[in-house]
C-alpha positions in Angstrom: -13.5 8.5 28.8 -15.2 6.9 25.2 -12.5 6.0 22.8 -14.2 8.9 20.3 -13.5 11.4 23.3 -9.9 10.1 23.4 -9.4 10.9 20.1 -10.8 14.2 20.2 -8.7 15.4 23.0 -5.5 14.3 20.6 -6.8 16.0 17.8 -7.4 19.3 19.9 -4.2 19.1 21.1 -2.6 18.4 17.8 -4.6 21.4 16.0 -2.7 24.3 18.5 0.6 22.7 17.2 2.5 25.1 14.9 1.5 24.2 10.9 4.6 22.0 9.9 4.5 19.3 13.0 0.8 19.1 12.7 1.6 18.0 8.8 5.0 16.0 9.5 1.5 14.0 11.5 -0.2 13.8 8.6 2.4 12.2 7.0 3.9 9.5 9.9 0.3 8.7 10.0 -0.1 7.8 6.3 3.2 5.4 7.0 1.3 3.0 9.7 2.4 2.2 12.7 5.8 3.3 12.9 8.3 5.3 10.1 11.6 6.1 10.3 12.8 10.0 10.2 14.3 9.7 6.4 11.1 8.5 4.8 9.3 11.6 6.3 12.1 14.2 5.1 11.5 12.5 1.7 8.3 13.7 1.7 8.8 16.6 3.4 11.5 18.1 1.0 9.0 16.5 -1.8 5.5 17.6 -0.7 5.7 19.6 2.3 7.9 22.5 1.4 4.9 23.3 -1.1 2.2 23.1 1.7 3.8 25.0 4.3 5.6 28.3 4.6 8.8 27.7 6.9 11.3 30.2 7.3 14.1 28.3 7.4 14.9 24.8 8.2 18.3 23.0 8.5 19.9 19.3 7.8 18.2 18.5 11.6 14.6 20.1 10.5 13.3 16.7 10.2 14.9 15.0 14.1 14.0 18.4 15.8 10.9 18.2 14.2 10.4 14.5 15.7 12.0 15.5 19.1 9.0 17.8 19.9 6.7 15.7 18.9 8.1 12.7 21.2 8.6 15.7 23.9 4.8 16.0 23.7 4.1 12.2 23.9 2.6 11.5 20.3 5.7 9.5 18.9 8.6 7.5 20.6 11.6 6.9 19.3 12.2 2.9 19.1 15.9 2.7 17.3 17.7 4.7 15.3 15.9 7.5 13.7 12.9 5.2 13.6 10.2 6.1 15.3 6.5 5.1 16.2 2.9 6.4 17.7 2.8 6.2 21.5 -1.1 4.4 21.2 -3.0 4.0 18.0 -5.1 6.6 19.2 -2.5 8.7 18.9 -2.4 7.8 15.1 -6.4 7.8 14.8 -6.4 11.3 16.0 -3.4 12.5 13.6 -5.2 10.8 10.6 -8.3 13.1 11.3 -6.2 16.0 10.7 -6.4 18.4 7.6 -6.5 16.7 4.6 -4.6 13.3 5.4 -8.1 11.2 5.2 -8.5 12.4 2.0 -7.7 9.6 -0.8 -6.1 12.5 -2.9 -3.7 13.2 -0.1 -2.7 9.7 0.1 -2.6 9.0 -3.1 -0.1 12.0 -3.6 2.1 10.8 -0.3 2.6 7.7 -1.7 3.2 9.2 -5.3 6.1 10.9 -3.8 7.9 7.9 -2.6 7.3 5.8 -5.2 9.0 8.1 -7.8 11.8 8.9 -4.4 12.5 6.2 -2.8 15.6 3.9 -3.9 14.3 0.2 -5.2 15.9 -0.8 -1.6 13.7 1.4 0.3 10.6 1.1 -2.0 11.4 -2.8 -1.6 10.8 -2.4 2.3 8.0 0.0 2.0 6.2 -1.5 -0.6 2.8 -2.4 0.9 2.4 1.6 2.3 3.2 2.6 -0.9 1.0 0.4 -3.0 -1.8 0.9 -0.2 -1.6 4.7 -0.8 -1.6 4.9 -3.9 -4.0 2.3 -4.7 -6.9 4.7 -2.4 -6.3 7.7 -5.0 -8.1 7.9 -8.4 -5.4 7.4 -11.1 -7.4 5.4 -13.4 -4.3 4.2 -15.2 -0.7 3.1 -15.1 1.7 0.8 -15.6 4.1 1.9 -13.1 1.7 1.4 -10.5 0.3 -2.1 -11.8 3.8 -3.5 -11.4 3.9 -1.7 -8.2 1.2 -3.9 -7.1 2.3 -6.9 -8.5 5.7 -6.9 -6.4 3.2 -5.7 -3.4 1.4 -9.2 -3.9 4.2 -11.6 -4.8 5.9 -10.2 -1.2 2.3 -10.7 0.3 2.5 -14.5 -1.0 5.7 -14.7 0.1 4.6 -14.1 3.8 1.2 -16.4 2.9 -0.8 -12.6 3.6 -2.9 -14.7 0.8 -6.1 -12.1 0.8 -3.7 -9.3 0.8 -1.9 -10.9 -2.3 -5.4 -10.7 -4.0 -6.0 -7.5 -3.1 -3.0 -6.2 -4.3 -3.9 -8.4 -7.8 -7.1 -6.6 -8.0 -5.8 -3.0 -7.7 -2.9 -4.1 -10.3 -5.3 -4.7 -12.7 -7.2 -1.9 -13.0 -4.5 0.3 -13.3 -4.0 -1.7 -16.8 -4.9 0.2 -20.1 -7.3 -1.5 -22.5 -4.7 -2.5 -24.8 -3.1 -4.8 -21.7 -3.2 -7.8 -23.8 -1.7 -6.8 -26.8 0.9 -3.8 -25.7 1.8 -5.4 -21.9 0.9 -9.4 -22.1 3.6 -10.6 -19.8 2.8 -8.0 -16.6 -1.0 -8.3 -17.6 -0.3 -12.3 -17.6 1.5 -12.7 -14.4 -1.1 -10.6 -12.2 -4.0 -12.7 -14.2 -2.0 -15.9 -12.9 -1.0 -15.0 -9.4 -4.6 -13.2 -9.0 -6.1 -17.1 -10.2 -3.4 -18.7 -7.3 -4.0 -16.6 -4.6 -8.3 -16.9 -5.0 -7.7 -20.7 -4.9 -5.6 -20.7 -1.8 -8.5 -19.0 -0.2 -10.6 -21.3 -1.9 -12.5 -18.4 -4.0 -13.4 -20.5 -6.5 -15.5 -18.7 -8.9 -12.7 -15.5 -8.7 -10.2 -17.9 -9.6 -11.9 -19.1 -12.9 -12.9 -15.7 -13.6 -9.3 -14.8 -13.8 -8.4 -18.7 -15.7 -11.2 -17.4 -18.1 -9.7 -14.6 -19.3 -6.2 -16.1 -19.8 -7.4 -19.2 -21.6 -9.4 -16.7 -23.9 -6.4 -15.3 -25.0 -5.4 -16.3 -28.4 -2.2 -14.5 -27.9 -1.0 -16.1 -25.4 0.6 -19.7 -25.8 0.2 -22.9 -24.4 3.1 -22.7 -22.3 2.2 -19.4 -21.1 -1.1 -21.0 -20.2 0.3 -24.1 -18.0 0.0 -22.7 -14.5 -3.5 -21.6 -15.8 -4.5 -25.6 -16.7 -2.8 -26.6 -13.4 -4.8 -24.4 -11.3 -7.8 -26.3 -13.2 -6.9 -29.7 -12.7 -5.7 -28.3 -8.8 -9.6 -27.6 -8.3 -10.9 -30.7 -10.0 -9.0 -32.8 -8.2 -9.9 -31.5 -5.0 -13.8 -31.5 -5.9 -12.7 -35.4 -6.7 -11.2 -35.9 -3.3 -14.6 -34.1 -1.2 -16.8 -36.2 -3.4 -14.7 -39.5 -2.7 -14.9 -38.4 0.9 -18.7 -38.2 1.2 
């Protein structure tokens, strides 16, 4: 049986399931690989309630909820509460349901646990979260450009380099217009990590792109730009150390 057939199946089988497991599957889905039960009843109590008429649900809504969907074989339990897709077809399939594709959906799942989540939990969570959000259409937001700036300086952390830039990239364009003047010192350090993270990967003309607009700043001060002038001299001297090599 194709892979697209595979899927199919999954989705036709997740379609006949009542209305509130087939969304609790949109929602695992929009967490990745595997989610734990008390992320999902964050969302639920935030976003699902609205979507979906239950009659009545108790404190266990949320594990009963879970236990029928691991009876069926989409999920398995893995620890405590935690949880995660039996194949990633499985997750493939639950991510062509309703609305979850959607960058509006997404956007408003990971909405809901940025502004829910404790700075523990968001800490853990933070690259779903940023990677939700950042697929919506807010044009704008402070919040969420130091969102992704804590989303990249994890990702350099861990040396996930392109992620890092990524995460730089979607920063800055939630930035207003005023950045410079009215939020210099976020605006600065995602200019700065964005410039250290293009030449780790050896992006050279991102990298000054971003150098550019720092060193343009009038604003900012010389010891503000130092890592900026580093970076510089970090790229000439390894153009000096090719050229001595050929």
């Amino acid at each position: 049986m194709s892979t697209a057939n595979v899927v199919g199946l999954l989705q036709g089988m997740m379609e006949k399931l009542p209305r509130h497991l087939q969304l609790l599957l949109q929602y695992a889905a929009c967490l990745g690989s595997s989610f734990i039960a008390f992320t999902l009843g964050i969302i639920w109590q935030e976003h699902g309630v609205k979507h979906v008429n239950v009659k009545s649900y108790g404190p266990n809504f949320i594990i009963d909820s879970l236990a029928i969907l691991e009876e069926k074989k989409f999920i398995e339990c893995h620890g405590t509460n935690m949880y995660r897709w039996m194949h990633d077809k499985v997750q493939e399939a639950a991510l062509s349901l309703g609305d979850v594709g959607q960058d509006f959906f997404q956007f408003e799942i990971g909405s809901v646990l940025y502004s829910s989540l404790s700075k523990t939990d968001l800490e853990e969570s933070i690259f779903d979260v940023a990677n939700l959000i950042n697929r919506g259409r807010a044009k704008k937001g402070i919040g969420f450009a130091s969102l992704n700036l804590r989303a990249a300086e994890k990702a350099k952390r861990i040396s996930a380099f392109e992620s890092a830039a990524n995460f730089v990239s979607s920063g800055i364009k939630f930035l207003p217009s005023d950045r410079w003047r009215n939020h210099r010192n976020l605006t600065l350090q995602l200019f700065r990590l964005g410039s250290e993270m293009e030449l780790a990967m050896g992006h050279v003309e991102t990298m000054e792109t971003y150098n550019n607009e720092v060193l343009s700043q009038e604003g900012c001060s010389t010891l503000e730009k130092v890592p900026i002038h580093m970076a510089v001299a970090h790229k000439l001297q390894a153009v000096d150390m090719r050229y001595e090599e050929t």
